[in-house]
N, CA, C and O atoms as a MOPAC input file, in Angstrom:
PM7 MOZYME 1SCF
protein

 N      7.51800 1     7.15600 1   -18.94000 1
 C      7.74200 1     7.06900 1   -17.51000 1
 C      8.88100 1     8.01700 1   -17.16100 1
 O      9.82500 1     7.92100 1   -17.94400 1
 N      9.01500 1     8.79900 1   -16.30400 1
 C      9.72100 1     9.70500 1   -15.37400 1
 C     11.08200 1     8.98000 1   -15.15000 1
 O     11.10900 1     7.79100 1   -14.83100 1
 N     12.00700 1     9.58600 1   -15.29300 1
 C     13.11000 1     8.87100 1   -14.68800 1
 C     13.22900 1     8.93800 1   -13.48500 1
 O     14.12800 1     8.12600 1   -13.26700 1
 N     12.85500 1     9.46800 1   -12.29300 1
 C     12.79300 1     9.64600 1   -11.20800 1
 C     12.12700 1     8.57800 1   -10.83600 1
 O     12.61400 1     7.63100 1   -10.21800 1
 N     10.96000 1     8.69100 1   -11.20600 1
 C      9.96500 1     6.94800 1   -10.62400 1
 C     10.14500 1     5.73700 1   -11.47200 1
 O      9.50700 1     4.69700 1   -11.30300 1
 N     11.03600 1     5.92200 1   -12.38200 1
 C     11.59900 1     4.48100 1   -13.39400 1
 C     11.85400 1     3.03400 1   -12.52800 1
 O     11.78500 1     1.87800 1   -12.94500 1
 N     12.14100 1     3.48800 1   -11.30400 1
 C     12.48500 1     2.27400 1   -10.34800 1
 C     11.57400 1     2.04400 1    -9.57600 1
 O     11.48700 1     0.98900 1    -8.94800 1
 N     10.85700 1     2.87300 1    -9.51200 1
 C      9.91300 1     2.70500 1    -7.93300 1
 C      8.20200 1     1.56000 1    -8.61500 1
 O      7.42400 1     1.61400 1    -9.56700 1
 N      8.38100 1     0.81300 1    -7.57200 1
 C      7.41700 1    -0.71500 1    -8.59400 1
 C      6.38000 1    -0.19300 1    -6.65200 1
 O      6.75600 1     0.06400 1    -5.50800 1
 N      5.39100 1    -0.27200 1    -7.18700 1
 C      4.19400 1     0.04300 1    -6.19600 1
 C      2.77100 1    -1.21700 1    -6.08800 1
 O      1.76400 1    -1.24200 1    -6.79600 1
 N      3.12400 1    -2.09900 1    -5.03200 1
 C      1.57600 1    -3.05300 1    -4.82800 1
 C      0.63700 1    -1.77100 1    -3.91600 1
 O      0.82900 1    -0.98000 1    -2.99300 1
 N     -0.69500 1    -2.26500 1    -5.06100 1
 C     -2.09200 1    -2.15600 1    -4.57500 1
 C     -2.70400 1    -3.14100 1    -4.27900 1
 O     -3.24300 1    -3.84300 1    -5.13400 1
 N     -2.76200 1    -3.47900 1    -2.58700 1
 C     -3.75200 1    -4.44300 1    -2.51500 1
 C     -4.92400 1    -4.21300 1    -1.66900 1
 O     -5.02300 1    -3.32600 1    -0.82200 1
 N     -6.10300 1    -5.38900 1    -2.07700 1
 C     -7.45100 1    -5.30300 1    -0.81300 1
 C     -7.63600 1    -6.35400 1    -0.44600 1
 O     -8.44300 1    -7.18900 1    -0.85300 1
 N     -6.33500 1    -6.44200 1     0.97900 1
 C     -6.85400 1    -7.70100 1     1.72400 1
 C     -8.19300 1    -7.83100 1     2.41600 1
 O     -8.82600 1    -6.78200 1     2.53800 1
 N     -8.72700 1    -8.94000 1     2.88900 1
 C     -9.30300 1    -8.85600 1     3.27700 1
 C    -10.62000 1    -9.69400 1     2.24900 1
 O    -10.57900 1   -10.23100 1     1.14200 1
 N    -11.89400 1    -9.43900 1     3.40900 1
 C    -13.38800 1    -9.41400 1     2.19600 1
 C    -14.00400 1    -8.09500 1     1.67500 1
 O    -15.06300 1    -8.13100 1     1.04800 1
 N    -13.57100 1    -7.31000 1     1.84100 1
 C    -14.34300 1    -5.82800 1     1.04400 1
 C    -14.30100 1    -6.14600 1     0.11500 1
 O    -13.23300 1    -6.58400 1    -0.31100 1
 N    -15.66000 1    -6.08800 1    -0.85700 1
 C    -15.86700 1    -5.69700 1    -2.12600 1
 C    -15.69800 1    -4.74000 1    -2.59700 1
 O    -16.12000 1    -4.64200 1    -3.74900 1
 N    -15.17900 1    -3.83300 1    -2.13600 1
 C    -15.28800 1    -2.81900 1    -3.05300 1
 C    -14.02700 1    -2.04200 1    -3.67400 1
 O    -13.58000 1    -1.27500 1    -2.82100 1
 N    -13.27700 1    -1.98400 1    -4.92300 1
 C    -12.14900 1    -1.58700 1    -5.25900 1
 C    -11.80800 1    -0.05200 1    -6.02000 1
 O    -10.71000 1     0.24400 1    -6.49000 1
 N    -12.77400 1     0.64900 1    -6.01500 1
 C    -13.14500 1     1.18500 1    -6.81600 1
 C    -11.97400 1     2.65000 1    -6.33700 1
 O    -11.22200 1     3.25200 1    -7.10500 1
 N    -12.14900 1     2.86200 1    -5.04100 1
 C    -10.60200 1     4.04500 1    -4.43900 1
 C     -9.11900 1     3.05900 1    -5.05200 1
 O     -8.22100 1     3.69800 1    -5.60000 1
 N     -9.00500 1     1.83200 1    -4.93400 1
 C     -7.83600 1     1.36300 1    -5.09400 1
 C     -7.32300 1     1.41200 1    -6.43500 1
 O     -6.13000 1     1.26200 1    -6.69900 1
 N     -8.26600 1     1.63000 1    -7.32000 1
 C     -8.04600 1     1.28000 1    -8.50000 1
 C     -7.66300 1     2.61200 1    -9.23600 1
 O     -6.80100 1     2.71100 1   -10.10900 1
 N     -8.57000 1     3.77500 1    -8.65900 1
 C     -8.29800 1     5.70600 1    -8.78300 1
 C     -6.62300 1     5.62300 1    -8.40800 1
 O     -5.77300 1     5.85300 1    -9.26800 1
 N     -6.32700 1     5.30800 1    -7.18300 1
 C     -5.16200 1     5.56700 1    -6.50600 1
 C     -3.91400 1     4.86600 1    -7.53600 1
 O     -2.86800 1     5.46500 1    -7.78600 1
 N     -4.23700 1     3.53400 1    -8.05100 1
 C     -3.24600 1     2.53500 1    -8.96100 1
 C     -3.33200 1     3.26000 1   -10.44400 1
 O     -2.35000 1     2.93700 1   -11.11200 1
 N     -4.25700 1     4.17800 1   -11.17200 1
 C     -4.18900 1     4.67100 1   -12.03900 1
 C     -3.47000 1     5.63800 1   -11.72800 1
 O     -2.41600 1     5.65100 1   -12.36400 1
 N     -3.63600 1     6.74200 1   -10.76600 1
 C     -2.96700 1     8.03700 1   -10.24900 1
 C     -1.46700 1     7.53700 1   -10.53400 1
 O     -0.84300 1     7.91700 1   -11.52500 1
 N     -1.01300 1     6.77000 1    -9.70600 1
 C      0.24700 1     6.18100 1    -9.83300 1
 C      0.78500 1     6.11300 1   -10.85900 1
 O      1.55400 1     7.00000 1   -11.23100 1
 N      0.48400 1     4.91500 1   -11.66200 1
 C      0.91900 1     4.64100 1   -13.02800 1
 C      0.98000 1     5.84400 1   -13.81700 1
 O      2.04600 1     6.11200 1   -14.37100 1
 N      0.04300 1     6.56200 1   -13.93900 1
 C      0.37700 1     7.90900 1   -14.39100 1
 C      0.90600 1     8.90900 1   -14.06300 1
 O      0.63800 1     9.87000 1   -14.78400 1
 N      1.97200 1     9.20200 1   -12.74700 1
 C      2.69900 1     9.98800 1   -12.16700 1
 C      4.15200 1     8.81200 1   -12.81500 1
 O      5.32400 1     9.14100 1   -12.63400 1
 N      3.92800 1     8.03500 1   -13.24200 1
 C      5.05300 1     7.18300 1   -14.10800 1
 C      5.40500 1     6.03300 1   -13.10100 1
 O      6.23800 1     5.30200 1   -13.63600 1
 N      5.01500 1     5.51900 1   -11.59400 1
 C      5.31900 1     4.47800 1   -11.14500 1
 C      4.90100 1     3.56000 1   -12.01200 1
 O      4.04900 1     3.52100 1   -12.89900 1
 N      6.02600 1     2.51500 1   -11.36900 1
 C      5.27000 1     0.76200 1   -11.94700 1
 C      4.25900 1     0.56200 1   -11.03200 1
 O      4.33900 1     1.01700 1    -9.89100 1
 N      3.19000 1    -0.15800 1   -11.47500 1
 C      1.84800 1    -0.22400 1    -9.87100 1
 C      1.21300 1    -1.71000 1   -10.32800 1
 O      0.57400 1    -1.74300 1   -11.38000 1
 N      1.38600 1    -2.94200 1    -9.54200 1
 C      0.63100 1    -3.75300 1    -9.83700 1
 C      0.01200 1    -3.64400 1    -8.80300 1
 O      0.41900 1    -3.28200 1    -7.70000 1
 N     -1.61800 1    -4.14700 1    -9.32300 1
 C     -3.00300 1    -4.06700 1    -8.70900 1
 C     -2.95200 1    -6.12700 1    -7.81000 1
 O     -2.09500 1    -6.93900 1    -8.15800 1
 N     -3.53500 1    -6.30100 1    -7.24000 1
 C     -3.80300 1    -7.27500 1    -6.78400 1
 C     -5.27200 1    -7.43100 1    -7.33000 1
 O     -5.52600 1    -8.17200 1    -8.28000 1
 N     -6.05500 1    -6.81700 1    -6.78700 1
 C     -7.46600 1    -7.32100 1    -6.67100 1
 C     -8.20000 1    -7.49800 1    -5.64700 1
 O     -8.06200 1    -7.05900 1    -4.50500 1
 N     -8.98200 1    -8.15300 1    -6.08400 1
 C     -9.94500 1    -8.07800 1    -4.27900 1
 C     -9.79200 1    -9.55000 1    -3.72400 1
 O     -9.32700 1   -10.54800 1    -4.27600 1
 N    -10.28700 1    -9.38900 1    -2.55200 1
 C    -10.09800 1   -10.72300 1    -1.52200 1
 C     -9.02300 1   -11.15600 1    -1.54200 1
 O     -8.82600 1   -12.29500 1    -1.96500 1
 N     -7.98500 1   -10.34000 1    -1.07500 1
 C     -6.32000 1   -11.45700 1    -1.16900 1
 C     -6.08000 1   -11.29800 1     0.35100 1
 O     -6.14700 1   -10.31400 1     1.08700 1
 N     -5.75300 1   -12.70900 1     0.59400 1
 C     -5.22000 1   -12.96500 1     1.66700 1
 C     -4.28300 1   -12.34300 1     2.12800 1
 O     -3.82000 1   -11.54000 1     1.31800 1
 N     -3.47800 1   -12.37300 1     3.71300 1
 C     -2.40600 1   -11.70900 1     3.74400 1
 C     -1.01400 1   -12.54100 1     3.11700 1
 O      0.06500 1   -12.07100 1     2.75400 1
 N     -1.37900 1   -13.61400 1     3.13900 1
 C     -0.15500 1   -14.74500 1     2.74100 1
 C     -0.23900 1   -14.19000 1     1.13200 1
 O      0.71500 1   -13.44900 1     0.89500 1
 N     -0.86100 1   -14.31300 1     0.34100 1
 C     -1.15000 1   -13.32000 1    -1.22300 1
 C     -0.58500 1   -12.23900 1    -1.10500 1
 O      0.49300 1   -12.12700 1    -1.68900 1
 N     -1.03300 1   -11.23600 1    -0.42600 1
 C     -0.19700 1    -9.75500 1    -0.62800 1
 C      1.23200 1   -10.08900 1    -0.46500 1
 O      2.07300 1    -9.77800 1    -1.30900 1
 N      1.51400 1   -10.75800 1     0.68300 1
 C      2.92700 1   -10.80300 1     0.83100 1
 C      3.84200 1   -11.97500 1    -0.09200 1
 O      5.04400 1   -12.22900 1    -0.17300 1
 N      2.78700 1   -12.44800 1    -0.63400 1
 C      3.61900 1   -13.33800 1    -1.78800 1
 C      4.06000 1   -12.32100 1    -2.78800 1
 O      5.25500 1   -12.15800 1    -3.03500 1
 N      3.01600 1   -11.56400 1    -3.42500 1
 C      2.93800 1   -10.30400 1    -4.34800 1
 C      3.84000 1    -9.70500 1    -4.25900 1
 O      4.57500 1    -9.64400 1    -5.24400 1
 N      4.16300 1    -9.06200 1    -3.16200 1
 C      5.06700 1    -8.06600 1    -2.60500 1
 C      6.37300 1    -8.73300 1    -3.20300 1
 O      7.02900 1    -8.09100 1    -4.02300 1
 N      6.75800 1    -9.96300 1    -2.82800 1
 C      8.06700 1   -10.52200 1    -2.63800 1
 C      8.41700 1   -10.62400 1    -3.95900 1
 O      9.41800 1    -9.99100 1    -4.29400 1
 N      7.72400 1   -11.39700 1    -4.96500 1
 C      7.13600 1   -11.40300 1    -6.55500 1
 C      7.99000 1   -10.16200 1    -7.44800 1
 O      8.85000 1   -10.02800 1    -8.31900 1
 N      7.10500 1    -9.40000 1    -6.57200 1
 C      7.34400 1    -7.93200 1    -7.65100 1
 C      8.53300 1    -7.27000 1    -7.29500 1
 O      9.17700 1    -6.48700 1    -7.99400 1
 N      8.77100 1    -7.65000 1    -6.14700 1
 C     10.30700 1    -6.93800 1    -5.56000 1
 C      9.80100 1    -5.29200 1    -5.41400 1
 O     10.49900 1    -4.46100 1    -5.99500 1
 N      8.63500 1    -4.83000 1    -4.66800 1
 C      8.19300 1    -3.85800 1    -4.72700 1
 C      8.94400 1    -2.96600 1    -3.47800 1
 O      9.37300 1    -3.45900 1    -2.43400 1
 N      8.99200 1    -1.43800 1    -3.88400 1
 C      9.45800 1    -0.44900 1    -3.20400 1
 C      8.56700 1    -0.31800 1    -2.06600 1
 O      8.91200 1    -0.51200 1    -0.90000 1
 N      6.76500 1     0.20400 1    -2.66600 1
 C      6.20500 1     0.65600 1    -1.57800 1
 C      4.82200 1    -0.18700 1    -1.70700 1
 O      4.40800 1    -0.37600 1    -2.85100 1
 N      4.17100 1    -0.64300 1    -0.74800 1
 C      3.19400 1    -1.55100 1    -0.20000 1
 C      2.04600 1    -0.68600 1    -0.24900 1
 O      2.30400 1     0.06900 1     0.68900 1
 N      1.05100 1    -0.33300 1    -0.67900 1
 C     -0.85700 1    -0.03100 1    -0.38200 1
 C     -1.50400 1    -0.86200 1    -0.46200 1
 O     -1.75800 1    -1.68900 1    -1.33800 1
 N     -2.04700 1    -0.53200 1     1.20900 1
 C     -3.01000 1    -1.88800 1     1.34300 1
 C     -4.50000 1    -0.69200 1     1.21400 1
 O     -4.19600 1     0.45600 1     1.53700 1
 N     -5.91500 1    -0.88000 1     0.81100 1
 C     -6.65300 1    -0.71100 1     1.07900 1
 C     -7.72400 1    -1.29400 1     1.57300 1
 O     -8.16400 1    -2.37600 1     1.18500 1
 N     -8.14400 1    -0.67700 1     2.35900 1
 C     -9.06300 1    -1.48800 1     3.56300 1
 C     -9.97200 1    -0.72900 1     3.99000 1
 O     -9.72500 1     0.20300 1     4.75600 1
 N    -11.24800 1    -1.03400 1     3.52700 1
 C    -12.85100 1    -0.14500 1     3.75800 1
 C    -13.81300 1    -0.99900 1     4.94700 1
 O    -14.63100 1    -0.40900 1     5.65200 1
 N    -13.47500 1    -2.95600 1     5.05400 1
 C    -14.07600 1    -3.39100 1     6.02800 1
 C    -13.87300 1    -3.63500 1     7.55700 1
 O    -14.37000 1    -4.49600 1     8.28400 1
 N    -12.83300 1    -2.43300 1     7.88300 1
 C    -12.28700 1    -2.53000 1     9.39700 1
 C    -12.06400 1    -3.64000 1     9.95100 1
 O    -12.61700 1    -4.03100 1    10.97900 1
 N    -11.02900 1    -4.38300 1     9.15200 1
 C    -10.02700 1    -5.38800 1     9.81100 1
 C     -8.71400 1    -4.96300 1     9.76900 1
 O     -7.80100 1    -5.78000 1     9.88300 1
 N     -8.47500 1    -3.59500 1     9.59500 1
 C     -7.04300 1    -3.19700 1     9.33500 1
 C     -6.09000 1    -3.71200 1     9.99400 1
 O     -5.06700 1    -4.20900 1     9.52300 1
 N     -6.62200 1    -3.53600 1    11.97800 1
 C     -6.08200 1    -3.68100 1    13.12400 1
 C     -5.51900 1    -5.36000 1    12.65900 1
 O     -4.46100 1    -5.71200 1    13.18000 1
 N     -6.10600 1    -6.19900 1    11.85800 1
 C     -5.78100 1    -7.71800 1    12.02500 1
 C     -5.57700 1    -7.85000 1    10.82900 1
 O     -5.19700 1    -9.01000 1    10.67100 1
 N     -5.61900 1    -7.14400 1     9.55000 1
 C     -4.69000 1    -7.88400 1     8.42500 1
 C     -3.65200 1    -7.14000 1     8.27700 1
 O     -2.74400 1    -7.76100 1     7.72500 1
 N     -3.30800 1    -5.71700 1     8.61900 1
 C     -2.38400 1    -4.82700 1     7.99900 1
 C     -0.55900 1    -5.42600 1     9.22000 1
 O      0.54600 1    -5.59700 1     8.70400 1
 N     -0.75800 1    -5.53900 1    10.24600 1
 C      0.39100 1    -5.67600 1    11.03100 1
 C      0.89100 1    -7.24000 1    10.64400 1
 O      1.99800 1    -7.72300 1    10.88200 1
 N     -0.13000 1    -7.81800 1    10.04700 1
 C      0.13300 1    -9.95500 1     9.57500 1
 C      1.13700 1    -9.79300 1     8.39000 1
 O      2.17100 1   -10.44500 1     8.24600 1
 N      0.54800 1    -8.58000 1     7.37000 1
 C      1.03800 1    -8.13700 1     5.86100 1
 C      2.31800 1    -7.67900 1     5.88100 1
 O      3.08000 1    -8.09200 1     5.00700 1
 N      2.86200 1    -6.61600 1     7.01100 1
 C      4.03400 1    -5.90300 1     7.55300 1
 C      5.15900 1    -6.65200 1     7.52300 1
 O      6.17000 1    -6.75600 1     6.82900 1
 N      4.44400 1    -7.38200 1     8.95500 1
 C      5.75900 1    -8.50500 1     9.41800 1
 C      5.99600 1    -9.48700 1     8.48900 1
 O      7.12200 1    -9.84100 1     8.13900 1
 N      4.99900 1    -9.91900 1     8.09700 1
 C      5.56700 1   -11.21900 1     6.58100 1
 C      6.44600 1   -10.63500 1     5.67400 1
 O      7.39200 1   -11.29100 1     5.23800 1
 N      6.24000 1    -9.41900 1     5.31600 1
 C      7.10900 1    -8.68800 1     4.37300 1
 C      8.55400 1    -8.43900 1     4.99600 1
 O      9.47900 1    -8.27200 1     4.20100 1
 N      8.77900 1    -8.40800 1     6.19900 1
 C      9.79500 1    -8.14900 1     6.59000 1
 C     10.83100 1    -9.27300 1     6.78600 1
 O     12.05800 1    -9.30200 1     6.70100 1
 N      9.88000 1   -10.19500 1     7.08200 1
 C     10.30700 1   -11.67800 1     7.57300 1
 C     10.96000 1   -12.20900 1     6.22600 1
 O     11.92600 1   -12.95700 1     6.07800 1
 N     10.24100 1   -11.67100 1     5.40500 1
 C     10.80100 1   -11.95800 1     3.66100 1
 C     12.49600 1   -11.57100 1     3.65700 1
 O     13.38400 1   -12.24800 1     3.14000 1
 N     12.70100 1    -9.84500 1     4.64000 1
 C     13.70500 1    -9.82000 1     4.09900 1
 C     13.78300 1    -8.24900 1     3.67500 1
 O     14.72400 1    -7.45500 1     3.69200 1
 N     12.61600 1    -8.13700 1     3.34300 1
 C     12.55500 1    -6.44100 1     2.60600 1
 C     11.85500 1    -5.65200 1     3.68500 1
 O     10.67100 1    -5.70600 1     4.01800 1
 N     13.04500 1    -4.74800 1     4.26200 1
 C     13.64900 1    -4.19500 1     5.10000 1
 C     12.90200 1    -2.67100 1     4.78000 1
 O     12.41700 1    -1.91900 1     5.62500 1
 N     12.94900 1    -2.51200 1     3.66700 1
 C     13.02100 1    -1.02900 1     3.16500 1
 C     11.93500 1    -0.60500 1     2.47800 1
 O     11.99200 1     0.38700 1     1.75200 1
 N     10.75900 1    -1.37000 1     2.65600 1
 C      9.45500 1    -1.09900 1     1.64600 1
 C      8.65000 1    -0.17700 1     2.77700 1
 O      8.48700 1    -0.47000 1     3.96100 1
 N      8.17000 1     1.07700 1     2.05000 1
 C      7.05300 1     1.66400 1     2.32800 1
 C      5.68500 1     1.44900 1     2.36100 1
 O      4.95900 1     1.44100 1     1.36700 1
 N      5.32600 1     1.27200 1     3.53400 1
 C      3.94600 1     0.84400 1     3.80500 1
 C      2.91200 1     1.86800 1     4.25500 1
 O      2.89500 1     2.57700 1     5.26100 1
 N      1.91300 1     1.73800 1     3.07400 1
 C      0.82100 1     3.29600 1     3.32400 1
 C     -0.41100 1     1.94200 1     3.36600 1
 O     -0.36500 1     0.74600 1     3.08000 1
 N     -1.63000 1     3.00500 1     3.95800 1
 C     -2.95700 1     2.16100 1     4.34500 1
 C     -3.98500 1     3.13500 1     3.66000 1
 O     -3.57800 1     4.28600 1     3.50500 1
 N     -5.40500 1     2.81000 1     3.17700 1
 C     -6.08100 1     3.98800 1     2.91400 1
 C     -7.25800 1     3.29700 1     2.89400 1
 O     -7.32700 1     2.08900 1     2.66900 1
 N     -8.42100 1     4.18800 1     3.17800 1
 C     -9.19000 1     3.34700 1     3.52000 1
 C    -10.15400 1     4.36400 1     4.72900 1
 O     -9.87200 1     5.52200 1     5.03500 1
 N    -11.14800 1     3.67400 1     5.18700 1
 C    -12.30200 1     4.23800 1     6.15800 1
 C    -11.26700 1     3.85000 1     7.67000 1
 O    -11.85500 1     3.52000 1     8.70000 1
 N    -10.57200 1     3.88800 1     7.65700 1
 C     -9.27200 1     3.86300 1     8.98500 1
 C     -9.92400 1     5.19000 1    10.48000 1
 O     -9.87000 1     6.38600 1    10.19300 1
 N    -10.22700 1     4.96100 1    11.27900 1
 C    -11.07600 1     5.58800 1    12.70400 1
 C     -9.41800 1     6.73500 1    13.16600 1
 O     -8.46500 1     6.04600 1    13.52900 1
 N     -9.23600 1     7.82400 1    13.14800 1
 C     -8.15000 1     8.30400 1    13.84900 1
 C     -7.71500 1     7.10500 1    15.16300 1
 O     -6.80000 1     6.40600 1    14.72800 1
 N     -8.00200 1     6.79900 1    16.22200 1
 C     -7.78000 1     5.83700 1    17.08000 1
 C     -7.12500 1     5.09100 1    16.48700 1
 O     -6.07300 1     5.51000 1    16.97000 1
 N     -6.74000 1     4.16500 1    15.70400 1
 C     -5.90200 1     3.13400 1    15.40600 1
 C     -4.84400 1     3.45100 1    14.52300 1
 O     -4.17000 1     2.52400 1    14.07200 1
 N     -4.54000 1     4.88300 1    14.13700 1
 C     -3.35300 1     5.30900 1    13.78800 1
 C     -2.55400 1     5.02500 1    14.36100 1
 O     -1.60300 1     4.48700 1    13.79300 1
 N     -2.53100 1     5.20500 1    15.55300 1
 C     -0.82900 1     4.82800 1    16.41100 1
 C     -0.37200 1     3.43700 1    15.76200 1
 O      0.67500 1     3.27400 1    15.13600 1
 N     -1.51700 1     2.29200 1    16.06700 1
 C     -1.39000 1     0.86900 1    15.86100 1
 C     -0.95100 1     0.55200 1    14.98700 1
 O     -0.08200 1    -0.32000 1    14.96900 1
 N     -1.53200 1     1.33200 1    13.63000 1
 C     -1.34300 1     1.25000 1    12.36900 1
 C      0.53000 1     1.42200 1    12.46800 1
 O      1.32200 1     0.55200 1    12.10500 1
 N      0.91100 1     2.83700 1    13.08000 1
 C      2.27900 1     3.33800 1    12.58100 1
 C      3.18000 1     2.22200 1    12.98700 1
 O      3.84900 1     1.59500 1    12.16500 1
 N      3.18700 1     1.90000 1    14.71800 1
 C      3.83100 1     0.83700 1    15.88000 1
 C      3.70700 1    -0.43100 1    14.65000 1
 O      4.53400 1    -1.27500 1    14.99300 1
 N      2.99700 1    -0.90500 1    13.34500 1
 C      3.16700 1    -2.02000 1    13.06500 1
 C      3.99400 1    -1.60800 1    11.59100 1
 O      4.23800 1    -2.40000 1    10.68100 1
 N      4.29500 1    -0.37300 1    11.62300 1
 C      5.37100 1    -0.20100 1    10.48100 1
 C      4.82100 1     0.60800 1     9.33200 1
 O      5.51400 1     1.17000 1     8.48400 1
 N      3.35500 1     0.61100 1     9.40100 1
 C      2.70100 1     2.14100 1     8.45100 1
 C      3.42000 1     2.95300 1     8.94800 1
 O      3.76300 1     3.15000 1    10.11300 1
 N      3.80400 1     3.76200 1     7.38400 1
 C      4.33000 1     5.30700 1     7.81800 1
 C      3.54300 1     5.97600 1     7.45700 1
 O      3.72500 1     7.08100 1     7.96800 1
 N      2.31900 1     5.97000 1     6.54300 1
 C      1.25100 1     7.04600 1     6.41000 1
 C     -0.05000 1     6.03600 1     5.95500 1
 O     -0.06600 1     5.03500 1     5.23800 1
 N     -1.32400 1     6.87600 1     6.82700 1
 C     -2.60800 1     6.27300 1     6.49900 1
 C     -3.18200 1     7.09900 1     5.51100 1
 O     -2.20000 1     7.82300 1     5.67100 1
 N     -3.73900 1     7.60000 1     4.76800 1
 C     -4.75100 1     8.05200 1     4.16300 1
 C     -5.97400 1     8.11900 1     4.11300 1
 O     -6.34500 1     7.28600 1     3.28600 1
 N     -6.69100 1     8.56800 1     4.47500 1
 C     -8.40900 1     8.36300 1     4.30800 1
 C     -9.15200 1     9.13100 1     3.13300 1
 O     -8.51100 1     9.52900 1     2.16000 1
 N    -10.64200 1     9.34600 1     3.25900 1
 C    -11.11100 1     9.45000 1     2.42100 1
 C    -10.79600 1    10.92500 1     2.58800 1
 O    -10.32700 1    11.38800 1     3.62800 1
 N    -11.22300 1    12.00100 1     0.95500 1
 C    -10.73000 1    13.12700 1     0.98800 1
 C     -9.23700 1    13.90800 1     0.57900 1
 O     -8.88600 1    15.01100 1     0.16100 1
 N     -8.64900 1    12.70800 1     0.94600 1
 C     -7.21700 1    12.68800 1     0.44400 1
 C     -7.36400 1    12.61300 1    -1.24600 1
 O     -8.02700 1    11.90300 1    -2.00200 1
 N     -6.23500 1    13.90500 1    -1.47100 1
 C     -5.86900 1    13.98300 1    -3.51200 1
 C     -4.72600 1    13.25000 1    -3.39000 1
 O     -3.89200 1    13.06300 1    -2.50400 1
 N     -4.97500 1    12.73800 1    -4.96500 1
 C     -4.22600 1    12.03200 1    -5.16100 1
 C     -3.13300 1    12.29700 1    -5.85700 1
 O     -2.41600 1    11.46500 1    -6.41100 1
 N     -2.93900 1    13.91800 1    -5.83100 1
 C     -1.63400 1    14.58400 1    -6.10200 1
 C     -1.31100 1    14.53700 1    -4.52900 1
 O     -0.45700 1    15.41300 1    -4.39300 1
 N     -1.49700 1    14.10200 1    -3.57600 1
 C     -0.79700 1    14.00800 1    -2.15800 1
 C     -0.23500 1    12.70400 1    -2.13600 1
 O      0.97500 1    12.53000 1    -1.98700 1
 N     -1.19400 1    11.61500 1    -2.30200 1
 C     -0.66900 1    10.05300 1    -2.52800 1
 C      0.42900 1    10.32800 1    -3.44400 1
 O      1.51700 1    10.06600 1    -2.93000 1
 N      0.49100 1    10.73500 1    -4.53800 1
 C      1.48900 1    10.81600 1    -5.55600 1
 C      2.94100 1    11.47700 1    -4.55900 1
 O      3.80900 1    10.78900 1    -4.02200 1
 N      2.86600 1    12.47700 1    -4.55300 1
 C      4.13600 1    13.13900 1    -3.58300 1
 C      4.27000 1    12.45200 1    -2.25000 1
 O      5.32700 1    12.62100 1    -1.64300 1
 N      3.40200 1    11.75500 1    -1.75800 1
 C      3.93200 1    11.11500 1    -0.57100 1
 C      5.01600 1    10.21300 1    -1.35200 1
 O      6.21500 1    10.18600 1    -1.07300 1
 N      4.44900 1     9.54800 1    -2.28200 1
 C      5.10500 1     8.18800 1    -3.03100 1
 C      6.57000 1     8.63100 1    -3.33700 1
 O      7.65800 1     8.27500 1    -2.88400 1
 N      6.29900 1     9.27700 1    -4.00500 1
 C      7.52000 1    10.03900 1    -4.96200 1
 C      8.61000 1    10.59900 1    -3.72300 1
 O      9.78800 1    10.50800 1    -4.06900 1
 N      8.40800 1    11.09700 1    -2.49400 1
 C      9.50900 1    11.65600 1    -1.89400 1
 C      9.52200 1    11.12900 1    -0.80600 1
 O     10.00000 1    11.76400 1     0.13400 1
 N      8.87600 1     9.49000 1    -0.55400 1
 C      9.21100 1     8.34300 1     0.39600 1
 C      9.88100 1     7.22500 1     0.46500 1
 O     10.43400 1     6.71500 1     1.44000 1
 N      9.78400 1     6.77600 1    -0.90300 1
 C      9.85500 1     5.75500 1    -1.36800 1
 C     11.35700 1     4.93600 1    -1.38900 1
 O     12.09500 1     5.16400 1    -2.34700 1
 N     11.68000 1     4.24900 1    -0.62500 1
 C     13.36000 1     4.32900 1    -1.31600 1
 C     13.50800 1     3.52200 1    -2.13500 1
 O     12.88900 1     2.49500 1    -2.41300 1
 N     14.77000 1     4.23300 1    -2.73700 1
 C     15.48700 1     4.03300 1    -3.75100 1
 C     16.72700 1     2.19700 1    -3.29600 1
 O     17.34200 1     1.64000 1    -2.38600 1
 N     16.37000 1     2.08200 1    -4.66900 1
 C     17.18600 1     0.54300 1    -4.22700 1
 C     18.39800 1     0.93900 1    -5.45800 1
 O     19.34200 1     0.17600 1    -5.66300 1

């Protein structure tokens, strides 16, 4: 592991009901192998779950992925619980089949970057790496 990302601990989660994990899991390998810590959640986690996770792991930066367009209603529930926790300073990215239109919504609830499909994951990686703060 990198001494640079030695600290930086990264949740992957898929709230929600999407089945399908298969980008989240590319993106949580990418990670781990750019030397973050990355725990995976899994599929179907509630928002009360992610944000248990979050609190758990004492994580830097938050990925939620979300392919069944409930972003607008699980991603801003996930935000504020995390904050309400206390952790002030976690980076919150979204990725996922996300419509340009609900970017603003997305940012106004504390996303600082969405991702969609098409996106490398030497970009996810450098977003991570030169966003992330340092505790």
């Amino acid at each position: 592991m990198s001494a640079e990302n030695s600290k930086i601990r990264v949740l992957i989660a898929k709230p929600g009901l999407d089945g399908h994990d298969r980008g989240a899991k590319v993106i949580a390998r990418a990670l781990r192998d750019a030397g973050f810590e990355v725990v995976y959640t899994g599929l179907h986690q509630t928002p009360e779950m992610v944000i248990h996770a979050a609190i758990e792991e004492d994580v830097h930066v938050v990925g939620l992925s979300i392919l069944s367009g409930a972003h607008n209603a699980l991603v801003p529930e996930i935000v504020e619980g995390i904050k309400k926790a206390g952790m002030d300073d976690v980076l919150f990215l979204v990725g996922g089949i996300i419509p340009d239109e609900d970017f603003d919504l997305l940012k106004k609830a504390g996303v600082q970057c969405v991702f969609t499909p098409g996106t490398s994951l030497t970009e996810v990686v450098d977003y991570v790496r030169q966003n992330a703060p340092r505790r």
